[in-house]
PDB file of N, CA, C and O in Angstrom:
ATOM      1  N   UNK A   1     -13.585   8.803 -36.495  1.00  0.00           N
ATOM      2  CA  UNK A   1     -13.247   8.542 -35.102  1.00  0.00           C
ATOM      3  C   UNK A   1     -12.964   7.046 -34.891  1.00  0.00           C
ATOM      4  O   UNK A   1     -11.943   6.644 -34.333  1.00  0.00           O
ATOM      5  N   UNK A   2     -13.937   6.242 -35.375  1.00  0.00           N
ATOM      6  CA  UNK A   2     -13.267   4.597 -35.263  1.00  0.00           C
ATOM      7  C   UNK A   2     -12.302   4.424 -36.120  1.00  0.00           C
ATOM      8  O   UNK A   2     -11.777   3.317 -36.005  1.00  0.00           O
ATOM      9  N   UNK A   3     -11.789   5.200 -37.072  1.00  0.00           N
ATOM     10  CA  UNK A   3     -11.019   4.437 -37.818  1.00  0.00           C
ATOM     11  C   UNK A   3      -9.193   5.015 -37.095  1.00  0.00           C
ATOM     12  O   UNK A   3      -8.043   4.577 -37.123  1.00  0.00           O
ATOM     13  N   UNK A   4      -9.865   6.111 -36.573  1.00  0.00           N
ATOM     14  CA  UNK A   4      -8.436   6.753 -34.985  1.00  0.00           C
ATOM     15  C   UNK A   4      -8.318   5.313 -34.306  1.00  0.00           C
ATOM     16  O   UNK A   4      -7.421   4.509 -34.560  1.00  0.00           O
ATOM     17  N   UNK A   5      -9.435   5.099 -33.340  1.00  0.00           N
ATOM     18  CA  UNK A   5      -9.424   4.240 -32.287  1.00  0.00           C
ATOM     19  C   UNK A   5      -8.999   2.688 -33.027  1.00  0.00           C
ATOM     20  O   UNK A   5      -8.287   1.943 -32.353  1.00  0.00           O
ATOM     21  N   UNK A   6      -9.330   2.345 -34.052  1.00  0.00           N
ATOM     22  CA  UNK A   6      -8.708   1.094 -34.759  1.00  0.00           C
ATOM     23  C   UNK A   6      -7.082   0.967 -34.696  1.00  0.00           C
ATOM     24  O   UNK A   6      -6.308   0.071 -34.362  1.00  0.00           O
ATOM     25  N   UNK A   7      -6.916   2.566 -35.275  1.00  0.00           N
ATOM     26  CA  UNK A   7      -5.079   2.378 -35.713  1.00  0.00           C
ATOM     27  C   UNK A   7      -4.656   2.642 -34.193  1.00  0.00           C
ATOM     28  O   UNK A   7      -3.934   1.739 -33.770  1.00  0.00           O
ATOM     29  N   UNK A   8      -4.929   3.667 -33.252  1.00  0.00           N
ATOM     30  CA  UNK A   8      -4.361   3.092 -31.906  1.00  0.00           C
ATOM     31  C   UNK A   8      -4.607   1.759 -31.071  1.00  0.00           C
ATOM     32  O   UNK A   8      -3.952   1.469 -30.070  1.00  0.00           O
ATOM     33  N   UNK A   9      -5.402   1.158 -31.486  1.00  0.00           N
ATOM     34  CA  UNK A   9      -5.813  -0.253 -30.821  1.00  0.00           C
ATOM     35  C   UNK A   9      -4.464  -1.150 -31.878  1.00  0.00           C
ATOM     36  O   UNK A   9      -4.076  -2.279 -31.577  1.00  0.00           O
ATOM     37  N   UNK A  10      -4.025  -0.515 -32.865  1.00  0.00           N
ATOM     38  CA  UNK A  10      -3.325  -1.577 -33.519  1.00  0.00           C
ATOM     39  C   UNK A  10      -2.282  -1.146 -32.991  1.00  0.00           C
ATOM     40  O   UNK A  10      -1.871  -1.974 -32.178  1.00  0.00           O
ATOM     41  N   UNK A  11      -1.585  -0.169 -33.057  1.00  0.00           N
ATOM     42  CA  UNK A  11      -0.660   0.374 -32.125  1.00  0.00           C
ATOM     43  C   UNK A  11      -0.165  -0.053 -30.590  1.00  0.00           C
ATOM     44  O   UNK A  11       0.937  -0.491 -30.260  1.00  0.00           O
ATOM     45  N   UNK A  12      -0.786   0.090 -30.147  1.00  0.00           N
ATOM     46  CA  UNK A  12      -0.648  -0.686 -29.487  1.00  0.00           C
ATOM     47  C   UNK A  12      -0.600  -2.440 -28.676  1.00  0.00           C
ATOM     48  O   UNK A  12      -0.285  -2.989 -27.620  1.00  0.00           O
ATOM     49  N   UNK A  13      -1.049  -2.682 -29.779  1.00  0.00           N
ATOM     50  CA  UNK A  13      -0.827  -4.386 -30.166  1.00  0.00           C
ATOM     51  C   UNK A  13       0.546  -4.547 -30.341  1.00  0.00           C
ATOM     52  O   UNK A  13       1.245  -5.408 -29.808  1.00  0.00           O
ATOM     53  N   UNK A  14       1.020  -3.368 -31.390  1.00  0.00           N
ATOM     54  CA  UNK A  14       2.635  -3.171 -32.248  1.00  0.00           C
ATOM     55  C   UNK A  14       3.220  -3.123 -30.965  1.00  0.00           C
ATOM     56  O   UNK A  14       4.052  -4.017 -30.810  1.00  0.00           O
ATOM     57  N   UNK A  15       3.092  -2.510 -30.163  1.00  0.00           N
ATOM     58  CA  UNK A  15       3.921  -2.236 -29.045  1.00  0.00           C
ATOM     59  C   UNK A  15       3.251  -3.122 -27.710  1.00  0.00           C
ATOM     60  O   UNK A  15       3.205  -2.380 -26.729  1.00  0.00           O
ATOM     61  N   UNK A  16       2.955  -3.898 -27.544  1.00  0.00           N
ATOM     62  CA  UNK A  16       2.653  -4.894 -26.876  1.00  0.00           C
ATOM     63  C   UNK A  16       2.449  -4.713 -25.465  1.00  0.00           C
ATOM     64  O   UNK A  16       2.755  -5.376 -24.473  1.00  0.00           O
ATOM     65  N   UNK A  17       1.659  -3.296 -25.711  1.00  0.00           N
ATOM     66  CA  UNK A  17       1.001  -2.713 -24.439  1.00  0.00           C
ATOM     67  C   UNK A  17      -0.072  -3.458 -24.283  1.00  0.00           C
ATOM     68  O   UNK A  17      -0.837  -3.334 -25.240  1.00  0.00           O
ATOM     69  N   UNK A  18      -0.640  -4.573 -23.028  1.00  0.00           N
ATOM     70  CA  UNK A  18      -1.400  -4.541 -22.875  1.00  0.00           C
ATOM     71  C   UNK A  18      -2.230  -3.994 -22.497  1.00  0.00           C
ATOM     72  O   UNK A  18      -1.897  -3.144 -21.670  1.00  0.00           O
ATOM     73  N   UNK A  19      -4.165  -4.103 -22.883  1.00  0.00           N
ATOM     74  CA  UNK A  19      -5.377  -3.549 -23.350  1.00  0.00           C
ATOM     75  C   UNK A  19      -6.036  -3.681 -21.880  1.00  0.00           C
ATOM     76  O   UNK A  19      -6.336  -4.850 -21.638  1.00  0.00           O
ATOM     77  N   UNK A  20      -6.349  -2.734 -20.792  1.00  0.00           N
ATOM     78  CA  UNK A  20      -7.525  -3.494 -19.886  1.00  0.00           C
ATOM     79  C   UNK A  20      -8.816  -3.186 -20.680  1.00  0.00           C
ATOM     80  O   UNK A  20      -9.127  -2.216 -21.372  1.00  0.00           O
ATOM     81  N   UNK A  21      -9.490  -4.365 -20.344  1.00  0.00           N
ATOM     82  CA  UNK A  21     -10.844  -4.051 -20.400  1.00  0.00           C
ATOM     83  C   UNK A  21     -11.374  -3.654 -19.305  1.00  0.00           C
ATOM     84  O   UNK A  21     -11.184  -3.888 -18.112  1.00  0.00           O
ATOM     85  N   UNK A  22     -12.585  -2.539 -20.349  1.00  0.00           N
ATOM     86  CA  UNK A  22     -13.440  -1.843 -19.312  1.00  0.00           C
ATOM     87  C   UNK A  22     -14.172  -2.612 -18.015  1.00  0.00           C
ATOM     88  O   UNK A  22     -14.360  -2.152 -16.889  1.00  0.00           O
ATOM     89  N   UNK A  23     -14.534  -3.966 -18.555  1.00  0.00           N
ATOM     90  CA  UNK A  23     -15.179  -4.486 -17.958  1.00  0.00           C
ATOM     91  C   UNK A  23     -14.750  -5.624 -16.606  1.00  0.00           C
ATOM     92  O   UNK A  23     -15.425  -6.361 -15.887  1.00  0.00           O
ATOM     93  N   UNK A  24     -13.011  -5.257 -16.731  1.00  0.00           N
ATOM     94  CA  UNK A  24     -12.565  -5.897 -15.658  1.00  0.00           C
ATOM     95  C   UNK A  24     -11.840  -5.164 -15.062  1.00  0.00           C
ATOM     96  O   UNK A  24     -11.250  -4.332 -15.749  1.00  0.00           O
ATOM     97  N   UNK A  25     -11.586  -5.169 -13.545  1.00  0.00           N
ATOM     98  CA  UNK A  25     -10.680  -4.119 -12.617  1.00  0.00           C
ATOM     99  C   UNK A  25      -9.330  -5.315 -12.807  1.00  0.00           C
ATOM    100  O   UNK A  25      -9.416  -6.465 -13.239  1.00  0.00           O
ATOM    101  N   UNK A  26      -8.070  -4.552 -12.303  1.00  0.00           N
ATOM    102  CA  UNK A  26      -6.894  -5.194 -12.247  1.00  0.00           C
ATOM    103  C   UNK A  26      -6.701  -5.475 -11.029  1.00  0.00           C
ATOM    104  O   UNK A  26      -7.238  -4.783 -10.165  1.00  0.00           O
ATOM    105  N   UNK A  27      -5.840  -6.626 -10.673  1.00  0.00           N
ATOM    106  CA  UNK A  27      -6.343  -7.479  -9.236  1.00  0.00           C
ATOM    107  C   UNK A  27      -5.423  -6.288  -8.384  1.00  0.00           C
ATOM    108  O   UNK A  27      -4.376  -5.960  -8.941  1.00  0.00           O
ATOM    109  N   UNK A  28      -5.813  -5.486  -6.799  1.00  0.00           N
ATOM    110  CA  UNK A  28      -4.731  -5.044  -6.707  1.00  0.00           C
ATOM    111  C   UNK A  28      -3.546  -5.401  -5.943  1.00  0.00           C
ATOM    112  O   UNK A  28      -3.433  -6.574  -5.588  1.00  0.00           O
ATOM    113  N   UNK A  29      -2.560  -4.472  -5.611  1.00  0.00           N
ATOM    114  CA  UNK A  29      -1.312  -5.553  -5.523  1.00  0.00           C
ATOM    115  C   UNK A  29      -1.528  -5.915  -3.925  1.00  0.00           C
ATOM    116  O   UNK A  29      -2.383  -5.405  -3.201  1.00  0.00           O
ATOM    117  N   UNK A  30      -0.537  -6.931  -3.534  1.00  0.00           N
ATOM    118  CA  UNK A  30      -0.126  -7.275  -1.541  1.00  0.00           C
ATOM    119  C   UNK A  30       0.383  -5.842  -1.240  1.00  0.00           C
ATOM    120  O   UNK A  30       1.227  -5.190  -1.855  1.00  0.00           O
ATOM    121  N   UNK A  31      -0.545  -5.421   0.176  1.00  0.00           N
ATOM    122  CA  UNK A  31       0.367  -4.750   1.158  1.00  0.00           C
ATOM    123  C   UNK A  31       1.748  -4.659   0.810  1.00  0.00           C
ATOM    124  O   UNK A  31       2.233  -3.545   0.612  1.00  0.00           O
ATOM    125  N   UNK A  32       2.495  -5.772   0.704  1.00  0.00           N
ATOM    126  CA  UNK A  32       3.819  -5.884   1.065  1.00  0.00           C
ATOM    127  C   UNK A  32       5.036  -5.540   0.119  1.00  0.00           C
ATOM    128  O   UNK A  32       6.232  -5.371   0.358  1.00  0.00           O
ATOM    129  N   UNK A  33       4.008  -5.482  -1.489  1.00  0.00           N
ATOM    130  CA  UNK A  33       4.436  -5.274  -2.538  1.00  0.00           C
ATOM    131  C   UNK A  33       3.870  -3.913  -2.507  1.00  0.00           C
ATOM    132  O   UNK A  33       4.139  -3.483  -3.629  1.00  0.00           O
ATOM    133  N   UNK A  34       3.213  -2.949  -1.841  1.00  0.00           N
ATOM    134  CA  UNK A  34       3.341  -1.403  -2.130  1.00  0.00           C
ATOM    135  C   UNK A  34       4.177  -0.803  -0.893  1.00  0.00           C
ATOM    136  O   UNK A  34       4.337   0.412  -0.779  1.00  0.00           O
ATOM    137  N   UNK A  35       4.457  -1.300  -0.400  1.00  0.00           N
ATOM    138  CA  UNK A  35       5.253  -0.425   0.760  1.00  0.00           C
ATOM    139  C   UNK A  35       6.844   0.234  -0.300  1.00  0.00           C
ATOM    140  O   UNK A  35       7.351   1.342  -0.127  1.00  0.00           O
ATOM    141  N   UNK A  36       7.277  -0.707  -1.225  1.00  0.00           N
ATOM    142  CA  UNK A  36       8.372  -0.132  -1.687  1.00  0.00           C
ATOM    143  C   UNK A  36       8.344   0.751  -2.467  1.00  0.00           C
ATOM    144  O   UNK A  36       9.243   1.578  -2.613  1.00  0.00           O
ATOM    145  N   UNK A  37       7.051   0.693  -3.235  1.00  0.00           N
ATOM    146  CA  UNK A  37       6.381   1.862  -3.982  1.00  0.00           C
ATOM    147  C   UNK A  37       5.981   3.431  -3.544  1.00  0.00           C
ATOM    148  O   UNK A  37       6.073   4.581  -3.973  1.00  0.00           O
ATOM    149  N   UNK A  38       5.576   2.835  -2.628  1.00  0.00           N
ATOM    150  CA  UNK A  38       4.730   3.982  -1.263  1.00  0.00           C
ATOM    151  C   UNK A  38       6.804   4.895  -0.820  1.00  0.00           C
ATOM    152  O   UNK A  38       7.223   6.048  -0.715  1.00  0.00           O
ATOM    153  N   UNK A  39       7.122   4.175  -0.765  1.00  0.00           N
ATOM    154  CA  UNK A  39       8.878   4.671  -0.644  1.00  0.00           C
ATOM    155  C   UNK A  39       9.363   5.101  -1.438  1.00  0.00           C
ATOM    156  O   UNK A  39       9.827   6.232  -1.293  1.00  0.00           O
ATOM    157  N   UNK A  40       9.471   4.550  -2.430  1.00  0.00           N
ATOM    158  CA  UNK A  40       9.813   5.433  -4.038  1.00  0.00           C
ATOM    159  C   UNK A  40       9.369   6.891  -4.136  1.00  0.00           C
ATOM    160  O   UNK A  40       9.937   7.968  -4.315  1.00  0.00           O
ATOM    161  N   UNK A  41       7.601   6.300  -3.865  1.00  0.00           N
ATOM    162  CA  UNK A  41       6.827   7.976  -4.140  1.00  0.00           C
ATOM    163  C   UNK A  41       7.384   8.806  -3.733  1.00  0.00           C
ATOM    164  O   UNK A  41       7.740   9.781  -4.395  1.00  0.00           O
ATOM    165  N   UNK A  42       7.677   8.570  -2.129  1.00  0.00           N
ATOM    166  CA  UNK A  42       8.012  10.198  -1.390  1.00  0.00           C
ATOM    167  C   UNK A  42       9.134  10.192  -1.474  1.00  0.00           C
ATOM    168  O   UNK A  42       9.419  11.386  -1.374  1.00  0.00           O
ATOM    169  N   UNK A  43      10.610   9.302  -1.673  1.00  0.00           N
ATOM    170  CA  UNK A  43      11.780  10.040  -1.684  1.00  0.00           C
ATOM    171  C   UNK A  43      11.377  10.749  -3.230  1.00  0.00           C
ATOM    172  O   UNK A  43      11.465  11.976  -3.272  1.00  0.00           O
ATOM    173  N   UNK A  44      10.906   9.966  -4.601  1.00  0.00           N
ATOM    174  CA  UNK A  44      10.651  11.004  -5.708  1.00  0.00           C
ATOM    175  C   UNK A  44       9.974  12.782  -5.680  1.00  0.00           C
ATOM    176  O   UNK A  44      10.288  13.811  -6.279  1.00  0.00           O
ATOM    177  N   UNK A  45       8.661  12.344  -4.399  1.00  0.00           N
ATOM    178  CA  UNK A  45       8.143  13.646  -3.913  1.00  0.00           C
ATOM    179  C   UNK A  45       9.159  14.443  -3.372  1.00  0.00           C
ATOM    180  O   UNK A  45       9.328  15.640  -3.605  1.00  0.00           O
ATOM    181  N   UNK A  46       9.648  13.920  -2.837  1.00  0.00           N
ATOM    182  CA  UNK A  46      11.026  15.129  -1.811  1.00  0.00           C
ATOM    183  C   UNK A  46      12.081  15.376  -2.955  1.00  0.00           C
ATOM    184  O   UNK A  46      12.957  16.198  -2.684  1.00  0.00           O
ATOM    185  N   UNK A  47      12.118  14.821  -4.111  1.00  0.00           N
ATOM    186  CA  UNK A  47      13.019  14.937  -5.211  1.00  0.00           C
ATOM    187  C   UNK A  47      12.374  16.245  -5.987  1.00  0.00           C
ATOM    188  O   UNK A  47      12.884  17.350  -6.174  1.00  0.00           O
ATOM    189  N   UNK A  48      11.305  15.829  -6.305  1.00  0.00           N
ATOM    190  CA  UNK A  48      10.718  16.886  -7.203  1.00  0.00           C
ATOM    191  C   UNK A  48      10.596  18.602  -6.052  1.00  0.00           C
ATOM    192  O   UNK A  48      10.496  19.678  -6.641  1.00  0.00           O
ATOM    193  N   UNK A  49      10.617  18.573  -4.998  1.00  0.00           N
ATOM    194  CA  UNK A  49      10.394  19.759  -4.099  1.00  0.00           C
ATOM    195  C   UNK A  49      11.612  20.121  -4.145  1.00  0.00           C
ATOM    196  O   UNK A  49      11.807  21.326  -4.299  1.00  0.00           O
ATOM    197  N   UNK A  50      12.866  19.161  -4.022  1.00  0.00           N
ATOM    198  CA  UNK A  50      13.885  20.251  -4.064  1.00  0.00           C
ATOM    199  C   UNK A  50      14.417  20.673  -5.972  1.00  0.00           C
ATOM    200  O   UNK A  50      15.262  21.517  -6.271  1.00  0.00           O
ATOM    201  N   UNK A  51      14.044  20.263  -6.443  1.00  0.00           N
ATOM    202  CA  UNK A  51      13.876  20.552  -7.848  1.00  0.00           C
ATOM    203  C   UNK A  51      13.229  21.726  -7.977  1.00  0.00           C
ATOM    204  O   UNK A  51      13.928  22.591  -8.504  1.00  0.00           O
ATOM    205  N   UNK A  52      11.695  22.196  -7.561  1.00  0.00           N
ATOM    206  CA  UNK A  52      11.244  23.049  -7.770  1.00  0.00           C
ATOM    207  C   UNK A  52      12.084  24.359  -7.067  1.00  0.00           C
ATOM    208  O   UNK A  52      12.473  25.407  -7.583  1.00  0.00           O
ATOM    209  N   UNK A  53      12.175  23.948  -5.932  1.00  0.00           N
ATOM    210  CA  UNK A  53      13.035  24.883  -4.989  1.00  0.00           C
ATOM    211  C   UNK A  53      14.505  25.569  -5.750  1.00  0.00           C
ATOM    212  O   UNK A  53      14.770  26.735  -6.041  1.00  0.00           O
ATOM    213  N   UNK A  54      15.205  24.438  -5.898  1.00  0.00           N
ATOM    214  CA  UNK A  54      16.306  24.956  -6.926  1.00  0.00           C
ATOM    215  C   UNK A  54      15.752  25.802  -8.104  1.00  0.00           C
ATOM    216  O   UNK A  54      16.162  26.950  -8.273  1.00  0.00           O
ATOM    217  N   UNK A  55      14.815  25.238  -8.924  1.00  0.00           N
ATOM    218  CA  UNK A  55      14.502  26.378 -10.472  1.00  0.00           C
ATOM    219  C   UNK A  55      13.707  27.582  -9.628  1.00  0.00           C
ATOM    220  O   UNK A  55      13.229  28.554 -10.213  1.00  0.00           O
ATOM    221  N   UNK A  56      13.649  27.453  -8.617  1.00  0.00           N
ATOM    222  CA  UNK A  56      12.677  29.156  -8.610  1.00  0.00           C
ATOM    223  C   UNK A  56      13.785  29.700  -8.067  1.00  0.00           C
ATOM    224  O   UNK A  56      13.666  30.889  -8.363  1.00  0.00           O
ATOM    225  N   UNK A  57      15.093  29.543  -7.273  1.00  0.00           N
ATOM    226  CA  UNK A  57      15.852  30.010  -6.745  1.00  0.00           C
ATOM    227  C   UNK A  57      16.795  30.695  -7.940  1.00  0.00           C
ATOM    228  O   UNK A  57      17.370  31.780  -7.849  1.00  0.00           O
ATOM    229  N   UNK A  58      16.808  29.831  -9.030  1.00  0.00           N
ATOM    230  CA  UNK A  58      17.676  29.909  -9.977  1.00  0.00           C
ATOM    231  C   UNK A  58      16.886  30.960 -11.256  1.00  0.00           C
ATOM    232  O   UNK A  58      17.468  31.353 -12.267  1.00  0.00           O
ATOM    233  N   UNK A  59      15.820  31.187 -10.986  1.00  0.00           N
ATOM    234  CA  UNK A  59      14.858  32.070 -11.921  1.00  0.00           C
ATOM    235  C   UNK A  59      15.237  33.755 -11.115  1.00  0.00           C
ATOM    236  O   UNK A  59      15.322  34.900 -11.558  1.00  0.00           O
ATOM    237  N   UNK A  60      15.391  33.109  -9.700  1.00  0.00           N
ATOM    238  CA  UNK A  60      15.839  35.018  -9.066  1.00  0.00           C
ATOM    239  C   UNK A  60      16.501  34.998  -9.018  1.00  0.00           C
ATOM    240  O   UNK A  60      16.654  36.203  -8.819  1.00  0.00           O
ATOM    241  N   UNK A  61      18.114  34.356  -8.993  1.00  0.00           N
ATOM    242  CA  UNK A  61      19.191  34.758  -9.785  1.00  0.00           C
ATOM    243  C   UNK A  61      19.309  35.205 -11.018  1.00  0.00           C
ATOM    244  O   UNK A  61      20.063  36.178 -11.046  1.00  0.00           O
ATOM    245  N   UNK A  62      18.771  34.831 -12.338  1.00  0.00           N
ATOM    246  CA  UNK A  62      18.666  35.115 -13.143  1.00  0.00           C
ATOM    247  C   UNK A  62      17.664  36.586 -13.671  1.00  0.00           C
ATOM    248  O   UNK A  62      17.712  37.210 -14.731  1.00  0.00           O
ATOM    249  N   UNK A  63      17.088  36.721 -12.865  1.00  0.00           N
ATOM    250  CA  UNK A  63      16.538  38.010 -12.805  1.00  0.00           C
ATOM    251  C   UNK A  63      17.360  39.122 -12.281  1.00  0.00           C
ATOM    252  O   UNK A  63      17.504  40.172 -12.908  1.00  0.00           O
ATOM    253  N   UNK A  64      17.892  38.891 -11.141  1.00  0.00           N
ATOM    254  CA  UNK A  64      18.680  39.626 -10.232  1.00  0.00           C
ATOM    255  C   UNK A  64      20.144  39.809 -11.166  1.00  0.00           C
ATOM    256  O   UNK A  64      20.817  40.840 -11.146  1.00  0.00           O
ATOM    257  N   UNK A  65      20.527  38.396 -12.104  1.00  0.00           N
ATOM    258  CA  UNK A  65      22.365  39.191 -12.864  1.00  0.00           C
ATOM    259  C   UNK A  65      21.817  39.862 -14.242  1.00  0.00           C
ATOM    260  O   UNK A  65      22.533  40.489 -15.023  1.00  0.00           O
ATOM    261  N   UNK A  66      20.053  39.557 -14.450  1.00  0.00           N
ATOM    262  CA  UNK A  66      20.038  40.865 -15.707  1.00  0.00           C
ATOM    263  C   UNK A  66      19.910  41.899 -15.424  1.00  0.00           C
ATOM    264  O   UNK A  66      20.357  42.867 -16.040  1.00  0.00           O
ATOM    265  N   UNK A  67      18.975  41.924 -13.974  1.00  0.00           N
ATOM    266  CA  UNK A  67      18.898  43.440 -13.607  1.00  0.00           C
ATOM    267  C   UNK A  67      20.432  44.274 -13.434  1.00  0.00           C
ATOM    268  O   UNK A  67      20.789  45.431 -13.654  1.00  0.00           O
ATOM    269  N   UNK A  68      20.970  43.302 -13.033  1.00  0.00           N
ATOM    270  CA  UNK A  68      22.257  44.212 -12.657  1.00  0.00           C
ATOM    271  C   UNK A  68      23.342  44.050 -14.174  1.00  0.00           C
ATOM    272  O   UNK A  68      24.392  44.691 -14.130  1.00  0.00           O
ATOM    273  N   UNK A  69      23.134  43.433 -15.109  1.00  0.00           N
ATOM    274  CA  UNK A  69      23.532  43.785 -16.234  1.00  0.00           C
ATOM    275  C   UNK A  69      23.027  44.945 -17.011  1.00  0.00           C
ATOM    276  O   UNK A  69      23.595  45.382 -18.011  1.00  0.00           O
ATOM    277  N   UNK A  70      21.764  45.496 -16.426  1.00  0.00           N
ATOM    278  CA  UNK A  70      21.380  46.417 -17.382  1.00  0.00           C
ATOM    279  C   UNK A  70      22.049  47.677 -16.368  1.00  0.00           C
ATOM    280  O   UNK A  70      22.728  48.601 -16.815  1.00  0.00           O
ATOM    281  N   UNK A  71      21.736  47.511 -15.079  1.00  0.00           N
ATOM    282  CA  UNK A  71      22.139  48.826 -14.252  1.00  0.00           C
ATOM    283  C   UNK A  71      23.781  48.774 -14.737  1.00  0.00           C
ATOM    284  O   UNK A  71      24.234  49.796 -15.252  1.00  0.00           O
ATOM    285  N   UNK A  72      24.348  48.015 -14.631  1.00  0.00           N
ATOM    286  CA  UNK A  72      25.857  48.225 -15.235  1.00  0.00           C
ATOM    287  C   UNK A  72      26.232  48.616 -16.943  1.00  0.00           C
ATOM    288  O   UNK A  72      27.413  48.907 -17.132  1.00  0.00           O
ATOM    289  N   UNK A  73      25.601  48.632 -17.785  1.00  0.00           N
ATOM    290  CA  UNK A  73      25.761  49.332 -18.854  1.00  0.00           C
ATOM    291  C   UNK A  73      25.053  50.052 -18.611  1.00  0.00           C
ATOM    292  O   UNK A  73      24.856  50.513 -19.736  1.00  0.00           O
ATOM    293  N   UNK A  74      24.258  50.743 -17.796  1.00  0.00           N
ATOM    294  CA  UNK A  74      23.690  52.268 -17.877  1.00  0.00           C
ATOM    295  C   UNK A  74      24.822  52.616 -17.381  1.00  0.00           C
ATOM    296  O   UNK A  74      25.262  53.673 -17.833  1.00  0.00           O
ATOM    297  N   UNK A  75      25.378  52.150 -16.694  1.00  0.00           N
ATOM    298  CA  UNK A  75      26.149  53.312 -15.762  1.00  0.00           C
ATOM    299  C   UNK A  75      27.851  53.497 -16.666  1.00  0.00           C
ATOM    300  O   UNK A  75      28.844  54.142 -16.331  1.00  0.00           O
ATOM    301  N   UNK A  76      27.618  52.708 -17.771  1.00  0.00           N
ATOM    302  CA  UNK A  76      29.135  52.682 -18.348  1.00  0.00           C
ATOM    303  C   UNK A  76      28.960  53.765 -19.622  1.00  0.00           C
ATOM    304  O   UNK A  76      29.769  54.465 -20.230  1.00  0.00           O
ATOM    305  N   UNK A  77      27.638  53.579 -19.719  1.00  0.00           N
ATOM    306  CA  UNK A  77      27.386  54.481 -21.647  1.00  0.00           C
ATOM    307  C   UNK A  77      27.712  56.116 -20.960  1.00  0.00           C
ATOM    308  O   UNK A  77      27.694  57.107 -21.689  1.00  0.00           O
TER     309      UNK A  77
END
């Protein structure tokens, strides 16, 4: 198990992710610097809803042209 946590601690050195320590919180940001964030989120939130909306719409179409692919070769044999 330490010798996991060694090669990802080196790993990430390689990739120059910085490490928080446990023992310190990260300062957090100005008001003024999350409002554009806080904006991002929900047009992304309203992104991902009509995303979901589209694939479930597009899952009962796809149900609905096999069903009717199978009722149409029954009815041809």
């Amino acid at each position: 198990m330490e010798r996991k946590l060694r090669y990802l601690d080196e790993e990430l050195q390689k990739a120059e992710i910085p490490v928080i320590d446990n023992n310190e919180s990260p300062e957090a940001p100005l008001p003024k610097e999350t409002l554009p964030l806080e904006n991002d989120l929900e047009q992304l939130e309203k992104q991902m809803r009509e995303v979901s909306q589209n694939q479930e719409q597009l899952n009962k179409n796809f149900l609905e042209l096999t069903e009717l692919k199978h009722v149409l070769r029954k009815t041809q044999v």
